[in-house]
Every structure is written in C-alpha cells, then in structure tokens.
C-alpha positions as CSV (number, residue, x, y, z in Angstrom):
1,X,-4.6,12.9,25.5
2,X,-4.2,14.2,21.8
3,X,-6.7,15.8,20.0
4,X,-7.8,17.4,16.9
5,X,-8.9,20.3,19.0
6,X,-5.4,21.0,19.9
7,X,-4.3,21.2,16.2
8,X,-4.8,24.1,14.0
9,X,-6.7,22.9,10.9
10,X,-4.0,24.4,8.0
11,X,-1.5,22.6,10.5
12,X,-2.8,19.1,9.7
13,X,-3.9,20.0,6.6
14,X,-0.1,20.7,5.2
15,X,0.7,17.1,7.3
16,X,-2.1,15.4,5.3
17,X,-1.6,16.8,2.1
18,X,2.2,16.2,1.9
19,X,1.9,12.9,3.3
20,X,-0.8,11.9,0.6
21,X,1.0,13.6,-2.3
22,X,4.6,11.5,-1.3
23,X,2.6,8.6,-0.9
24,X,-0.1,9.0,-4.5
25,X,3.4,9.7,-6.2
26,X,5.3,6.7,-4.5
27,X,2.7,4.6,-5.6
28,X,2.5,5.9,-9.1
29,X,6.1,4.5,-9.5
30,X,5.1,1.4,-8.0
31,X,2.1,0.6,-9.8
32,X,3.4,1.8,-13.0
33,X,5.8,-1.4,-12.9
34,X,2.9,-3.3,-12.3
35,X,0.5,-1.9,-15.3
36,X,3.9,-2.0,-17.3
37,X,4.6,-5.5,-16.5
38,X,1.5,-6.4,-18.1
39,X,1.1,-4.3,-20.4
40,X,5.0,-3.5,-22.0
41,X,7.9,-5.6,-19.9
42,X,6.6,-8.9,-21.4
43,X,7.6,-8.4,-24.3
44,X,10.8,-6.1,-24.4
45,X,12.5,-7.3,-21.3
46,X,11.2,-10.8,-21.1
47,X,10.5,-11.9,-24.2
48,X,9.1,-15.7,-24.7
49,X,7.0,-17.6,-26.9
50,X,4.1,-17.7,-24.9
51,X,2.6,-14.6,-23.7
52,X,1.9,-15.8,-20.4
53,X,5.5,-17.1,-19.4
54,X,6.7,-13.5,-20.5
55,X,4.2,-12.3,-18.3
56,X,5.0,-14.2,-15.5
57,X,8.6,-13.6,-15.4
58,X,7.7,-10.1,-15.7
59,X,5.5,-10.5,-13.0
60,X,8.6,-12.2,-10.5
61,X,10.3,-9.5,-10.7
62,X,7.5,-7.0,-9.7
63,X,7.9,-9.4,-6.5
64,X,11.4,-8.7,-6.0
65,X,10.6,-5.0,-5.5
66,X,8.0,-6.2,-2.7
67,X,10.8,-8.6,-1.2
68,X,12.9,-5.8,-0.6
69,X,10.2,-3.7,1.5
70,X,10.6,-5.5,4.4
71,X,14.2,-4.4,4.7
72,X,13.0,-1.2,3.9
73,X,10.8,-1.7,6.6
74,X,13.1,-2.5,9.0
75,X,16.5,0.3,8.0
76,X,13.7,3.2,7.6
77,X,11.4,1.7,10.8
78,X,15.0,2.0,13.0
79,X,15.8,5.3,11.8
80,X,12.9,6.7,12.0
81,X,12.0,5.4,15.4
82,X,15.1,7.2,16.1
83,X,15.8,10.7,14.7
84,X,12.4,11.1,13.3
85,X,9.3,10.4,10.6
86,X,10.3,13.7,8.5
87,X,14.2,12.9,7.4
88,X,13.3,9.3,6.5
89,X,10.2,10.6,4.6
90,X,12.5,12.7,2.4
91,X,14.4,10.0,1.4
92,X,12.1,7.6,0.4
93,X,10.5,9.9,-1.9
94,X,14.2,10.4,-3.7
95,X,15.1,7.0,-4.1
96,X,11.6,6.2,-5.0
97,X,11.4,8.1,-7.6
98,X,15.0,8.7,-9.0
99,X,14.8,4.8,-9.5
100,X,11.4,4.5,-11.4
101,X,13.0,7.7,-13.9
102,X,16.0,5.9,-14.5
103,X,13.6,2.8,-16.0
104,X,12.4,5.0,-18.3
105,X,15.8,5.1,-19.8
106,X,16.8,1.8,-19.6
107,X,17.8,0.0,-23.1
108,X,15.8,-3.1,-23.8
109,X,16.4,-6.7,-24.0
110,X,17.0,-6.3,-27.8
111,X,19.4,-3.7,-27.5
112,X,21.8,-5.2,-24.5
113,X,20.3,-9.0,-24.1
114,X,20.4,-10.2,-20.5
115,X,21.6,-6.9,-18.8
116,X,18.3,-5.4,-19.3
117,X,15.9,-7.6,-17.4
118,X,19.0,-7.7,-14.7
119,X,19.4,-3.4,-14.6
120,X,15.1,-3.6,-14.8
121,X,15.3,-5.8,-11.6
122,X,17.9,-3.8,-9.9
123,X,15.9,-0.8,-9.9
124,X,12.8,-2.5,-9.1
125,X,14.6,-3.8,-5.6
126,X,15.2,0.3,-4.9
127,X,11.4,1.3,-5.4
128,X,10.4,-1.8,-2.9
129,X,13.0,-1.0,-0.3
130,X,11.7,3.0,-0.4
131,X,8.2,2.3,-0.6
132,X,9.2,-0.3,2.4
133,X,10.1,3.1,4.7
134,X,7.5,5.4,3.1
135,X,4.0,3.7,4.5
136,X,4.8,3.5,7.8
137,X,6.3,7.1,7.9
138,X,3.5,8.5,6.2
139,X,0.7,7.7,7.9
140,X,2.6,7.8,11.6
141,X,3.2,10.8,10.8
142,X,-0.5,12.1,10.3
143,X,-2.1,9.4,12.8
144,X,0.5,11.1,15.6
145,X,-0.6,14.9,14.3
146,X,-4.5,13.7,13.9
147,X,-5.4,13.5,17.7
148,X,-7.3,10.6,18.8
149,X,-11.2,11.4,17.8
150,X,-10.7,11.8,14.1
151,X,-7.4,10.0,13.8
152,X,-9.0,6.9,11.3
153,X,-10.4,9.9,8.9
154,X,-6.8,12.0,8.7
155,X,-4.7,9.1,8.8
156,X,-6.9,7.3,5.9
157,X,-5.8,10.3,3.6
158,X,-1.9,8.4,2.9
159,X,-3.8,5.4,2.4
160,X,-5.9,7.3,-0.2
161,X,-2.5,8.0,-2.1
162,X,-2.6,4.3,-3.2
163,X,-5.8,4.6,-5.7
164,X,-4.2,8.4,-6.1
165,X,-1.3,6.8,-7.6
166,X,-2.7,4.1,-9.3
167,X,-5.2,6.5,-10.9
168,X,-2.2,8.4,-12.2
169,X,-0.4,5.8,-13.4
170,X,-3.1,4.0,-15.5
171,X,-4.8,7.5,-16.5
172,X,-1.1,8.5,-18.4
173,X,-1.3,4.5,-19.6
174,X,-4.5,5.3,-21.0
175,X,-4.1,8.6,-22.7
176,X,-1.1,7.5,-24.3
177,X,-3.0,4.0,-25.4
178,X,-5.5,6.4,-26.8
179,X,-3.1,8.9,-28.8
180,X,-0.6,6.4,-29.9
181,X,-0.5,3.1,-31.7
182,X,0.4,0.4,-30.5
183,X,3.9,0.4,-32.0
184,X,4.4,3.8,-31.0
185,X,3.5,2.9,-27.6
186,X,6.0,-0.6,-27.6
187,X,8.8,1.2,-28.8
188,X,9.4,4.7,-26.8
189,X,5.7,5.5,-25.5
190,X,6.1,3.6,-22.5
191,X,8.9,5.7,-21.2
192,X,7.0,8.9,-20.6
193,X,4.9,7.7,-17.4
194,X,8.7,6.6,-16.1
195,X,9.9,10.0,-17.0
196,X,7.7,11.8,-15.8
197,X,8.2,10.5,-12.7
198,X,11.1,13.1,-12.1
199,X,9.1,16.0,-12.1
200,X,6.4,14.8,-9.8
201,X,9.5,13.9,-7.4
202,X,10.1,17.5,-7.2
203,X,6.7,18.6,-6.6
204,X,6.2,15.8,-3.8
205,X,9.8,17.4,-2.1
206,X,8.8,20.6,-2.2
207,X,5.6,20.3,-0.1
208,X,7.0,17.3,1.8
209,X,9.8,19.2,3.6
210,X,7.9,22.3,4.9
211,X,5.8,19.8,7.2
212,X,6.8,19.7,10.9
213,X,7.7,16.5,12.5
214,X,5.7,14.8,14.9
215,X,5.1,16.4,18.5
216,X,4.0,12.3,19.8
217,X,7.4,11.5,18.3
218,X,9.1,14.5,19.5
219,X,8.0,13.7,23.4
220,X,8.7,10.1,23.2
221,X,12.6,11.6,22.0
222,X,13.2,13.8,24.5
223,X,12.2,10.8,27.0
224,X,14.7,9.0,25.3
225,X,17.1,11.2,25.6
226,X,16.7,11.8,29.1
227,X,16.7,8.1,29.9
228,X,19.9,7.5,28.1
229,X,21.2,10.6,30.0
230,X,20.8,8.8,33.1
231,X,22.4,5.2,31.8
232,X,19.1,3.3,30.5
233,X,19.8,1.7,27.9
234,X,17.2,0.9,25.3
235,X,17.3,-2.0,22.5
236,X,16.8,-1.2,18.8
237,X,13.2,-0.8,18.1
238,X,13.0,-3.9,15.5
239,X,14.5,-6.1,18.5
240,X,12.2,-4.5,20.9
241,X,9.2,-4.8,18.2
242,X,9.7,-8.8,18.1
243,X,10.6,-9.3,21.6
244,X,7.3,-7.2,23.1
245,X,5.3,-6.4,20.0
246,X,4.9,-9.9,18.2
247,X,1.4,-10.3,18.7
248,X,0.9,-6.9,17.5
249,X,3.4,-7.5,14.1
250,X,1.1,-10.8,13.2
251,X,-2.0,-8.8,14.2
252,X,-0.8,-6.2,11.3
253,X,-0.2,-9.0,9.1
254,X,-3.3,-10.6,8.9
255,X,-4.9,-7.5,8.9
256,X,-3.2,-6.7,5.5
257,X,-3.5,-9.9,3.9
258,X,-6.8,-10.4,2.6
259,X,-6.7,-6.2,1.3
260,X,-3.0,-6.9,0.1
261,X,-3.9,-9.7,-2.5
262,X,-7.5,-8.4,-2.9
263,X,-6.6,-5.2,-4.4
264,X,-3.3,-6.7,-6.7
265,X,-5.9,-9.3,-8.4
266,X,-8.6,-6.3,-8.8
267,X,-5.8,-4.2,-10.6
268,X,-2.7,-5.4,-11.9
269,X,-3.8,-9.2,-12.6
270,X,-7.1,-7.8,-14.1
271,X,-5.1,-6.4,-16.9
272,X,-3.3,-9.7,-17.9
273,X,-7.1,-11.5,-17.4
274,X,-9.0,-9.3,-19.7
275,X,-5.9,-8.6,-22.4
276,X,-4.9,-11.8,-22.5
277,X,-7.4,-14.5,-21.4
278,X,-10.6,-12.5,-22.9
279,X,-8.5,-11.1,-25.6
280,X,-10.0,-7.7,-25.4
281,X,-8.1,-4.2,-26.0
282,X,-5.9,-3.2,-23.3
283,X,-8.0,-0.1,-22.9
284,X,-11.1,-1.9,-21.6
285,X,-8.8,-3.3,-18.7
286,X,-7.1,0.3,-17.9
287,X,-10.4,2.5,-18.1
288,X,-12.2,0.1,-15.5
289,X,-9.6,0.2,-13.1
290,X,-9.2,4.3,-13.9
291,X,-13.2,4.5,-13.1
292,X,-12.7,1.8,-9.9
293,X,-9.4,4.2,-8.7
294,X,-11.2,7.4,-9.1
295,X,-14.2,6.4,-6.6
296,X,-11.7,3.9,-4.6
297,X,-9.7,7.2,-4.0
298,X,-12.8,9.4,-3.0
299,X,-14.4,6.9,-0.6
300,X,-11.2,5.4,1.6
301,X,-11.7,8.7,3.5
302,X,-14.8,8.1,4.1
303,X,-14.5,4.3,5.6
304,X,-11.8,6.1,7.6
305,X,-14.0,8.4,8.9
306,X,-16.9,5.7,9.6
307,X,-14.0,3.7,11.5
308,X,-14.2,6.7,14.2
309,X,-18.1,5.8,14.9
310,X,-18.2,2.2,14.5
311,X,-14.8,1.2,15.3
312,X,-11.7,-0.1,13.5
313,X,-12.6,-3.8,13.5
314,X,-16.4,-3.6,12.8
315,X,-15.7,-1.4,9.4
316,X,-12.5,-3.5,8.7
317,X,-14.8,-6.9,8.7
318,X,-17.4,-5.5,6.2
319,X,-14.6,-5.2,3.7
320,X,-13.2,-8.4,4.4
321,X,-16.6,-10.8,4.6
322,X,-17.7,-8.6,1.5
323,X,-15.3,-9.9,0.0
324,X,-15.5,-12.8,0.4
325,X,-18.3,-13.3,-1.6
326,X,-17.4,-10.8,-4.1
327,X,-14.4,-12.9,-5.4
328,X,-17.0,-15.6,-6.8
329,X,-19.1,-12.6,-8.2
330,X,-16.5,-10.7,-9.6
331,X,-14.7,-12.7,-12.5
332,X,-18.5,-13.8,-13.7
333,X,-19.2,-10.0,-14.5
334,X,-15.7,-9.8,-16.0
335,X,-16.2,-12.6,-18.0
336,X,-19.1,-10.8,-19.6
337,X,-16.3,-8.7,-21.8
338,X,-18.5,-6.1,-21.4
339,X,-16.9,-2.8,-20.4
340,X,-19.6,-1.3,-18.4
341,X,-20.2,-4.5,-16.7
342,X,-16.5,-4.8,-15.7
343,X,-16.0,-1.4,-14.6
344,X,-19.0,-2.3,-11.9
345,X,-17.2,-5.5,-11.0
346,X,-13.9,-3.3,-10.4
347,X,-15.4,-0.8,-9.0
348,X,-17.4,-2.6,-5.9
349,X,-14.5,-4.6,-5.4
350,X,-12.7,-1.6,-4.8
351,X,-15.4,-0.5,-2.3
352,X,-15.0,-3.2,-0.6
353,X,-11.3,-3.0,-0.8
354,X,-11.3,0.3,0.9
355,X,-13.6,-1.1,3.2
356,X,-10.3,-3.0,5.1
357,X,-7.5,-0.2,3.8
358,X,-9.2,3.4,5.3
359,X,-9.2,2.2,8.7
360,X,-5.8,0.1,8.4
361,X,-3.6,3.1,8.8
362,X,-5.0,4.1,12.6
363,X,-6.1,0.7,13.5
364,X,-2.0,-0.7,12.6
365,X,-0.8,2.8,14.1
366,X,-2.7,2.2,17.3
367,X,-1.7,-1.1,18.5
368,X,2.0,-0.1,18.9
369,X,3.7,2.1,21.4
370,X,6.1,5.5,19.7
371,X,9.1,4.4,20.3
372,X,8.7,1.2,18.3
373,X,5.4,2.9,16.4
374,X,7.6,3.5,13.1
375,X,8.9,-0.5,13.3
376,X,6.7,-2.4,14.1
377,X,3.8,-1.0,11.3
378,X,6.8,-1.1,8.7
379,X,7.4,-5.1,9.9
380,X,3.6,-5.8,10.2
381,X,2.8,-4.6,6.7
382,X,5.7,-5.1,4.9
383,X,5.9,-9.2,5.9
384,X,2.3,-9.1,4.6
385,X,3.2,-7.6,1.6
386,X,5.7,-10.5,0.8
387,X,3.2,-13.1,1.9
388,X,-0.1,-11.3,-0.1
389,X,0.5,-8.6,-2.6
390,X,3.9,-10.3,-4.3
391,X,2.5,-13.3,-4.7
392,X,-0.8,-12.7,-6.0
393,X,-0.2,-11.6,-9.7
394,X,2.4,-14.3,-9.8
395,X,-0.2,-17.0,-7.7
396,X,-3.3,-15.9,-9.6
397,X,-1.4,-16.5,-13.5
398,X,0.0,-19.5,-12.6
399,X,-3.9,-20.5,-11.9
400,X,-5.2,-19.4,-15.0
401,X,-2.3,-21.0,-17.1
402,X,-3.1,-24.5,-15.2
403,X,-6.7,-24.1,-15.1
404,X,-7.5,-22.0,-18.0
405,X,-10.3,-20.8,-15.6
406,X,-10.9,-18.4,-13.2
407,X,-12.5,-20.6,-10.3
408,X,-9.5,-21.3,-8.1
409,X,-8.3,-17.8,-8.8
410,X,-11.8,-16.7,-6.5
411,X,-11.1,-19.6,-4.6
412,X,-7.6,-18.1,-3.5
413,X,-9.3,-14.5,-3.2
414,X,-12.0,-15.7,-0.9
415,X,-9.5,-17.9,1.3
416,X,-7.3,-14.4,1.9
417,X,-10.3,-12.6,3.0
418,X,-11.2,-15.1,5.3
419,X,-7.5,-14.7,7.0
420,X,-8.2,-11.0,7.1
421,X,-11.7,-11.4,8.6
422,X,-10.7,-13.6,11.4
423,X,-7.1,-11.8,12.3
424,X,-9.6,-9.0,13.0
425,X,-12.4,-10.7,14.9
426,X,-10.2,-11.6,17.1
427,X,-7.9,-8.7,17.6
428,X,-8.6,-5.6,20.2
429,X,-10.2,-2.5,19.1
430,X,-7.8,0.2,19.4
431,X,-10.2,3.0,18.6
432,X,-10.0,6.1,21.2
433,X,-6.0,4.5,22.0
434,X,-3.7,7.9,22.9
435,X,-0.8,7.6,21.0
436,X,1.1,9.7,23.6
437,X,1.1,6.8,25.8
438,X,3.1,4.1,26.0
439,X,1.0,1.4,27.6
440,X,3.2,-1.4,27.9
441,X,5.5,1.0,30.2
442,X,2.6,1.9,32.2
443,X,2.5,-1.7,33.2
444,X,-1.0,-1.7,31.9
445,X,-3.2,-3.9,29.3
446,X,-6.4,-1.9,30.0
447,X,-8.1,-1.8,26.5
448,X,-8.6,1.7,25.0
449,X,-11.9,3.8,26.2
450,X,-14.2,3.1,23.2
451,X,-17.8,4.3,22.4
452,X,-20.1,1.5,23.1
453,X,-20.4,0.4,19.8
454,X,-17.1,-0.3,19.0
455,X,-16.1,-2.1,21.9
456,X,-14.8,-5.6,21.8
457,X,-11.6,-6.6,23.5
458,X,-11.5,-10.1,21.6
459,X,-14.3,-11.7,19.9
C-alpha cells in the first residue's frame, strides 16, 4: 500500500502545485467564456433585441464547449491510460489556452457578420475538448502520488484550481469594470483577460513539465507491458471502462450532477440574474462571486481533508442535502439587491458547493482500477458535465424568461442536489482504497479498510 510516508514532501508538493496551477489557469479560460457570455458576447457576437435571447444564444454556445469534453474525455482518458498522465497533461494546457488567446483577437459580429459567432464557437469546442483531458489527468495524477491516508486533502488541491480560476477570471473582469467605462470595456477591454491568457500558458508549462509522472501508473505500465510480451491482449480502456466499470461511470455521474449545476447557477447564471433581472451594475454580480471564489478556493482543501476522517460519502452528502435547502434560501437574499447580502448568499452556497467538489477528486479516483483510472473519471465526469453544468445557464434563463421568477429556478437546483445526495447514499465508500491495486483482477469485491466512521458499503 501507498502512502504519504513514502513521498518526500517537496516531491508532492511540485505534483500539487503544477497540477493546481494547469488546472486554476484551464479554468480561467473556461470561466472567462462564461463571465464573458454574460457579460460581453451578448451583445457583440449575438446581438438581438432582447437582452435575454442574446444571452441565451450566448449561453448555447458556452454548452458546445462542454459537449466536446466528453470526447476529450475519452481521446485524452485512452492516451493517457496508455503512455501516461504527464504528456497528455502538457497538451491540454496548450490547446487550452492557445484557443481562449486566439478569442481575444477575434473580429466581431459587426465587423465580419455571421463568421464571428461561428470562429467564437469553433474555439469554444477546443477549450471543452482540453479541459475534457485536463481533470481527470490532474487530479490522477496527484491522487496516485498522494498515498492513501491523505489522498482526499492532496488530490482536493486540482479541484481547488476551479474557484482559482474563476477568481482570476472575474478579479481581471472586475478591475477592468472598475478602470474603464463601459464603452471602453464593450469595444477592446474585454480582450485583455483573453490575452492574457498566453502568458499564464507559459507559466503553467513551465512548472507543469518538471513534475514526474505517476509511480501507480508507471507499475500498472510495466504490467502491461509484460502481459502483452507474453500475448495478452488487453481492450482499450474506454471499452474496458463500459464493459466492467459502468456502475462506477454512473456512480461518478451522479456524484457530479448536483455540484455541476449547483456551482454554474451560483456563478455564471448569477451574473445574468442580478444584471439583468435586478438591473443592478455588473460589478455587484462580479465582486460577490470574487468574495464567494476567494473563500470557495481556501476551504475545498479543507473539506478534502475532512473527507480523510469522516469519509468520502458522509462529507459529500452535507454539501448535497445543504443544498438542497439553500437553493430556496439563496435567490431570496439575492433578491434583496443588496451587495453584502448577496455576497453571503454566494458565498455559503459556495461552502456548500465545496462541500460535494473537495472530496470528488479521491472519492471518483478511487472507485476505478489504473489501467482504466484515467477513462473512466474522464467518462464519469465529463457525461455529467453535458447532463449538469451545460445545461444549467441555458435551463435556469429559459426559466426566468418563462416565469419571470426565480422559484422553479430553486426548484431545478434542489431537484439536482437530491440526485447528487442519493447517487451517494447509495454508493461504496472508497476511503482507505490502494490505488496500486487492481481489485477487479484480484477477483475480489471486498470493500476498502475504512475507519469506523466512514464505513458503509451501501446505504
């Protein structure tokens, strides 16, 4: 068995930090199509008489980049159950990010009509098909470093890079909201977070390629290799995913869906509610989620590490029941249009949030075997990312353009959560699992050893 012990700390220190600063600048790029879309895309690559349809539009094609993760998923999952987390890490980082700069200097609807929104959406399908390959490398790549006793506090680092980069992108959305007008801003200030984008790409490489790849992965290889030698031959890990891992795939799913849409209605949809259905400044909407990100990003860690007393499914379900009930809470303290008042709403929604996202790195990492590890977490939460996260900007306007409220928009929320919370309840704790062995070749479907506390092999 694995274990921290084993590890040198500046060893999986390096692995932590380059994983979180690929993944916090990954997500910058994503998110920053997001805040855009509301904020920017609605208006100069969609435009339409209604505000809302613009928005919408803008907001299907912030979809298309999650519909492409799941290939992503599957080209990066296959490679990189094959030669290796490192090399496929690389990569996503260069397509990730050479596609968000090249938005930055893409002309607009009114200078090239129809090819805009169409070059806009082509480059969107590149940032969902990297960011596709990037989570499941990422946090493999820690959780197979991390040994087994504090494997849901290292691995909950990558996850971390999600506020990290959301933080990023709406903190250089807010600076520039503050410094510059709003024309300013509609016509060229936009394109800085984009462009900027090409330096923090360098940064990320340069730290991201002096980590060493994974020894779990690196055994599991050489087994491979030696079984080929002697004529076994294996199936491609996303046929051997769905063929012995299904339960596993739709286990990762629901894990993911209630956190997926949770945290897309919390952020990006927030800033189309408060700009455009409480007609307040778009700073009031950026600076609450900045505030929410910023303690989001310190406490996923933490849940992570609480994960490795309690248990991956006990500290998953607080997040989920939490929330629940927050979604009726949470648009009634919005809807005060007060700023401190929101920033509270945002905020413990994003406690909760974090709640169900530190653990889900080990918890997802731990209920596949290595030689499919890469696929199967790249399936699981790239199929929920489709069914949750692209839908849920799109879902939740459509609701408030129909309704005019935000009741059935909480109603939705709540009805996620409640997928999330029972996926888990009934799903094995994996907590104490050695990645290092393959259990389903040992013939064996003992449950992991597990402090008392977290035990439960279904509910």
């Amino acid at each position: 068995m694995s274990d921290t012990s084993t590890q040198p700390r500046g060893r999986i220190g390096r692995i932590v930090a380059a994983s979180l600063i690929g993944t916090t600048i990954e997500w910058y790029d994503f998110f920053l199509y997001g805040s855009a879309a509301a904020l920017v895309f609605n208006t100069l690559f969609f435009p339409s008489a209604d505000p809302l349809v613009g928005t919408l539009i803008a907001f299907i094609t912030y979809a298309i980049g999650f519909a492409a993760r799941p290939l992503g998923g599957i080209v990066f999952g296959h490679f990189g159950d094959k030669i290796g987390r490192k090399k496929l890490l690389v990569l996503s980082l260069l397509m990730m990010g050479g596609a968000t700069f090249a938005m930055g200097l893409l002309p607009t609807y009114e200078s090239i009509g129809v090819w805009a929104p169409i070059l806009l959406t082509l480059l969107r399908l590149v940032q969902g098909f990297a960011l596709g390959g990037e989570w499941g490398g990422a946090v493999l790549i820690v959780s197979e470093h991390g040994g087994d006793k504090h494997r849901g506090f290292w691995a909950s680092w990558p996850q971390a890079g999600a506020p990290g980069g959301n933080l990023l992108a709406t903190g250089v959305l807010s600076l520039l909201a503050a410094v510059q007008s709003d024309a300013a801003f509609q016509s060229w200030g936009w394109r800085i977070p984009f462009l900027l984008s090409g330096l923090l790409v360098m940064i990320g490489l340069w730290i991201r390629v002096s980590v060493s790849e994974s020894p779990v992965f690196l055994e599991a290889q050489a087994k491979a290799e030696a079984a080929a030698a002697a004529g076994v031959k294996e199936e491609a890990p996303v046929v051997e995913v769905f063929k012995r891992s299904w339960r596993e795939v739709l286990s990762a799913i629901g894990t993911r869906f209630g956190e997926n849409i949770s945290y897309y209605i919390l952020t990006s949809f927030l800033l189309v509610y408060v700009t455009v259905h409480l007609e307040l400044p778009k700073s009031t909407a950026l600076n609450a989620v900045l505030i929410g990100s910023a303690v989001h990003f310190v406490t996923i860690p933490l849940w992570g590490a609480l994960s490795d007393r309690l248990g991956r499914r006990p500290v998953t379900l607080i997040g989920s029941a939490g929330m629940a009930v927050w979604a009726f809470v949470f648009f009634g303290l919005v809807d005060s249009k007060s700023f401190v008042v929101i920033t509270l709403a945002v905020t413990a929604g994003l406690l909760l949030h974090g709640a169900m996202y530190g653990p889900q790195a080990a918890f997802i990492s731990e209920m596949f075997d290595t030689k499919v590890r890469y696929s199967g977490a790249s399936m699981g939460s790239q199929l929920a990312s489709i069914l949750a996260g692209a839908l849920a900007p799109i879902i939740a306007v459509e609701l408030l353009k129909d309704y005019g409220s935000s009741t059935p928009i909480s109603v939705y929320l709540c009805a996620a959560a409640v997928v999330t919370t029972i996926t888990v309840a009934v799903t094995r704790e994996t907590l104490g699992r050695d990645l290092a062995r393959d259990e389903r070749d040992e013939h064996t479907t003992a449950a992991p050893t597990a402090p008392a506390t977290a035990v439960g092999d279904r509910a």
